[in-house]
C-alpha positions in Angstrom: -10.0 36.0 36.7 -7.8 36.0 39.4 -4.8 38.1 39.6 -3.0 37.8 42.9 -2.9 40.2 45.5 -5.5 42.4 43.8 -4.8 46.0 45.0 -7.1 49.3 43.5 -6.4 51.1 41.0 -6.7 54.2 39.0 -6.7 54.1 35.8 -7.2 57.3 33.1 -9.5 56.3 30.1 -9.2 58.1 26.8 -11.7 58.4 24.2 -11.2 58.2 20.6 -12.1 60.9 18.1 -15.5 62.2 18.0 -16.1 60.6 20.8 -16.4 61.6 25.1 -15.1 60.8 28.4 -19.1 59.5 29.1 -19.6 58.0 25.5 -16.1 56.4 25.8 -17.6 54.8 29.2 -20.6 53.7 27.4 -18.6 51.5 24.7 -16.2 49.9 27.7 -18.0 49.0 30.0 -17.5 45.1 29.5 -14.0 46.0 29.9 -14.5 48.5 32.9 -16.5 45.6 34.7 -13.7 43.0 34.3 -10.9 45.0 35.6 -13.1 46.0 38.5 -13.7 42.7 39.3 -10.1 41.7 39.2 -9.2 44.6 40.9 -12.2 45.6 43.5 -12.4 49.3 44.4 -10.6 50.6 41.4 -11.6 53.4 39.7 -11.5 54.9 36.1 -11.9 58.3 34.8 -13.1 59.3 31.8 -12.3 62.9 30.8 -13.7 64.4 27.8 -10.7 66.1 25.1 -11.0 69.7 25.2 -11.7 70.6 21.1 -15.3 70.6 20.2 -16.2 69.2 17.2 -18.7 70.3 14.2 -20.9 67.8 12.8 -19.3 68.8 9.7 -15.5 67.7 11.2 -16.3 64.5 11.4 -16.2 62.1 8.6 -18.5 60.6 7.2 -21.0 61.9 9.4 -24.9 61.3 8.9 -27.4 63.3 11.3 -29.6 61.0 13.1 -32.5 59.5 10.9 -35.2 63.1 11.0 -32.6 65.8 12.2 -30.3 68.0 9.8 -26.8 68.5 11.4 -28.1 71.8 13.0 -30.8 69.7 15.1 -28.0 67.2 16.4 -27.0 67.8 19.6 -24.9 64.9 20.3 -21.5 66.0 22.0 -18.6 65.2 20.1 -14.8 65.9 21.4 -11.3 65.2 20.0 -7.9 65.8 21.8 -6.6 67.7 18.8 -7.0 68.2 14.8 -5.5 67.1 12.2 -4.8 69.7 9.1 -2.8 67.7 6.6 -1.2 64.6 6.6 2.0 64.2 8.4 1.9 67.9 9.4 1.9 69.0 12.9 -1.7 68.7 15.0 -3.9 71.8 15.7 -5.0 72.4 19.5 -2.4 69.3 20.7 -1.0 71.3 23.8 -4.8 72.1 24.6 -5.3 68.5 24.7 -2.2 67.8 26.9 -3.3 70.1 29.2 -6.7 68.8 29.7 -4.9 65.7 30.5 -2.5 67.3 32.5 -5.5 68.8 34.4 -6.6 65.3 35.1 -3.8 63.8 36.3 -3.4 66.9 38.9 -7.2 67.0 40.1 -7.8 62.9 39.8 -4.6 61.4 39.9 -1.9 60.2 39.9 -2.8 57.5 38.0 -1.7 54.2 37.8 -2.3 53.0 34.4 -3.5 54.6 30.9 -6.2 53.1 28.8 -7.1 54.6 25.2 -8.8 54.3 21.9 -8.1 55.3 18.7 -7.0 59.1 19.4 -6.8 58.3 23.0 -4.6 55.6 22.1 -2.1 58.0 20.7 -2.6 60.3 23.4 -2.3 57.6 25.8 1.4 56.3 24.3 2.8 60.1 24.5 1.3 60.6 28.2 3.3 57.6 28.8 6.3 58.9 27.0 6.4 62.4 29.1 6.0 60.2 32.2 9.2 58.6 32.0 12.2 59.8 33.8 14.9 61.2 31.0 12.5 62.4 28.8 12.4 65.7 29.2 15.6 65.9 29.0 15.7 64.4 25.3 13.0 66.6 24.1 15.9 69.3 25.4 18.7 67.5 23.9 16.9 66.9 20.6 15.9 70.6 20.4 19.7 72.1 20.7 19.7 70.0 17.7 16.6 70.8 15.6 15.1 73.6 17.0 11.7 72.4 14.9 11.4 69.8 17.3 8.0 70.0 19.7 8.8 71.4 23.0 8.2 69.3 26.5 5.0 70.2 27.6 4.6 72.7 30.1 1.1 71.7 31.4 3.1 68.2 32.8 5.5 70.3 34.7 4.8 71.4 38.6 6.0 74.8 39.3 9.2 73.5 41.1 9.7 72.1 37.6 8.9 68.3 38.7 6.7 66.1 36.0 3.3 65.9 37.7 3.4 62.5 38.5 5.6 59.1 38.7 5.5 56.6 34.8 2.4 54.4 34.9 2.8 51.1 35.7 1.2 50.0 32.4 -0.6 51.3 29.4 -3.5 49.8 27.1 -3.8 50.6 23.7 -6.7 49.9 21.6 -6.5 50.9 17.2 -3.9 53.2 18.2 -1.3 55.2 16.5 1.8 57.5 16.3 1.6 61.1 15.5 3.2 61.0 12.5 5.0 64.4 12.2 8.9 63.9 12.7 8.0 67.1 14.9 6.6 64.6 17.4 9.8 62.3 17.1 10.6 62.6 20.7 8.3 61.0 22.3 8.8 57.8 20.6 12.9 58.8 20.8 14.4 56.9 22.6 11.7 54.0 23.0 8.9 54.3 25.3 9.5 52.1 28.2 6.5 52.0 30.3 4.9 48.4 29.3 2.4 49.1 26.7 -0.1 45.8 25.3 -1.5 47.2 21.7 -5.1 45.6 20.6 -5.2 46.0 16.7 -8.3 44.8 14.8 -7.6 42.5 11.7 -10.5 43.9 10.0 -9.4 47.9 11.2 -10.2 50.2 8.3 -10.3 53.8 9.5 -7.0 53.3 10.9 -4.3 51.8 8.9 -2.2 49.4 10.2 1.2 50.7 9.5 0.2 53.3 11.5 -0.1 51.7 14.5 2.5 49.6 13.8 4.9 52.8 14.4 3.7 53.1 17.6 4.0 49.3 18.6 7.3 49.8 17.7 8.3 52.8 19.2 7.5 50.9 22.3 9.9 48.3 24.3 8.4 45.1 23.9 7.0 46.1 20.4 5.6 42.9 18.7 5.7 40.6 21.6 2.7 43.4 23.3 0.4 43.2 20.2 -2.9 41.8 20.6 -5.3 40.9 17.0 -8.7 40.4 17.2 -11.0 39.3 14.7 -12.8 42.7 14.6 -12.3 46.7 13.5 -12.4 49.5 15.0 -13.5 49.1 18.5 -12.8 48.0 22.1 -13.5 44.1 22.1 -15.6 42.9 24.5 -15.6 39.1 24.3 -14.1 37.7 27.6 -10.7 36.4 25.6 -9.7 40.2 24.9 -11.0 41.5 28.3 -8.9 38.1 30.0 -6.1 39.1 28.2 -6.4 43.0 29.2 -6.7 42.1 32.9 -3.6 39.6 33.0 -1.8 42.1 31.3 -2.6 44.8 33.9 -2.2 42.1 36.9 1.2 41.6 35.5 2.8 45.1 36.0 1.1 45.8 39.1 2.2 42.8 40.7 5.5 41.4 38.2 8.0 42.6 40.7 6.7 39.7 42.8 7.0 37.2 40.0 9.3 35.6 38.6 10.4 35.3 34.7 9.0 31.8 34.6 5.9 33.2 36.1 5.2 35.6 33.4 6.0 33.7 30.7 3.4 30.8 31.7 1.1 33.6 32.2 1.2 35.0 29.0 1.2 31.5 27.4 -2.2 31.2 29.8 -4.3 34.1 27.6 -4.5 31.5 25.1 -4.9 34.6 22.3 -2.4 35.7 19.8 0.2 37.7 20.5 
């Protein structure tokens, strides 16, 4: 697929829950292969969330077929916890950080891909990347002092965010964090162009969920994506087309025109 003056890219990948920055890069590499291709000498990094996880954390979870759960020694990582339902999460400034200590050892970063988990973590890295928003997480908090605080770890020591808003953001089954705690990073709207993949047949995460998040996002419904699968990264060449003009798009749209776009969104042939 071509997509203009191709220039290379970096682009942070995050991995859902249970998952890892090399397992994540197992599962996308359909999708890695096709934005390289549009984009030669790109590259993408796959960090691993900094909570270790218990067999016994994970739902669901079955030890492979002749191991008990002790035997298993299959890595398994999340960016944070959830306790209860709509509560705050458990270890989420850990996870920032570990982000935060991406973006300042491999970065900056041009563009944020995520699943699942990572998909929420990759709409609030988006959200404290925008200019202004630190300054409404202040300006909500003289209000509502419950209200979570910026986060330090994406501050430099003169008090600078750690790098400039990314270009674009890819979001696959994701989700808002549902605590009104978390409200500002979804108040006002994230602006950073963010395309959302949901699965029609998505059952682990529900679709009002995501649905928050879509529309917490400028653009909303006119940057959503279906498939005709669940919970996963599609592969098929449609969804990884429509990934890669989407990505062309913000790197090079301040060279196109309106018209331009618009044809090449009609182009994707998929439905938005």
């Amino acid at each position: 697929m071509s997509t203009g003056n191709a220039k290379a890219l970096k682009i942070l990948m995050l991995h859902g829950y249970t998952q890892s920055g090399p397992r994540f890069h197992d599962k996308t590499r359909a999708l890695e292969k096709a934005i390289l291709k549009a984009f030669p000498s790109s590259s993408l990094h796959y960090p691993s969330g900094p909570m270790q996880l218990r067999p016994a954390d994970i739902p669901g979870y079955a030890a492979p077929s002749g191991l008990d759960s002790a035997e298993d020694d299959t890595e398994y990582f999340a960016w944070w916890r959830r306790t209860e339902p709509g509560k705050v999460y458990h270890g989420m400034a850990e996870g920032l950080a570990r982000v935060a200590e991406t973006i300042r050892k491999e970065g900056p970063f041009d563009g944020a891909i995520g699943f699942s988990q990572g998909g929420a973590v990759t709409g609030i890295v988006a959200s404290l990347l925008e200019p202004g928003r630190r300054e409404a997480f202040e300006a909500a908090r003289t209000i509502d002092s419950q209200k979570a605080e910026y986060p330090q770890s994406f501050l430099q020591e003169d008090g600078s965010i750690i790098q400039d808003l990314l270009k674009f953001a890819i979001v696959y089954s994701g989700f808002a964090a549902p605590s009104e705690h978390y409200s500002t990073y979804y108040e006002p709207k994230i602006t950073t162009p963010v395309l959302h993949f949901l699965g029609s047949l998505e059952t682990l995460v529900d679709e009002q969920r995501s649905r928050v998040l879509v529309n917490a996002c400028e653009g909303g419904e006119d940057r959503v994506v279906t498939h005709p699968g669940g919970h996963f990264v599609p592969n098929q060449k449609v969804w990884l087309d429509a990934a890669v003009k989407f990505i062309g798009e913000c790197v090079n749209g301040s060279n196109e025109s309106k018209a331009a776009q618009e044809e090449s969104v009609e182009d994707m042939e998929v439905p938005f």
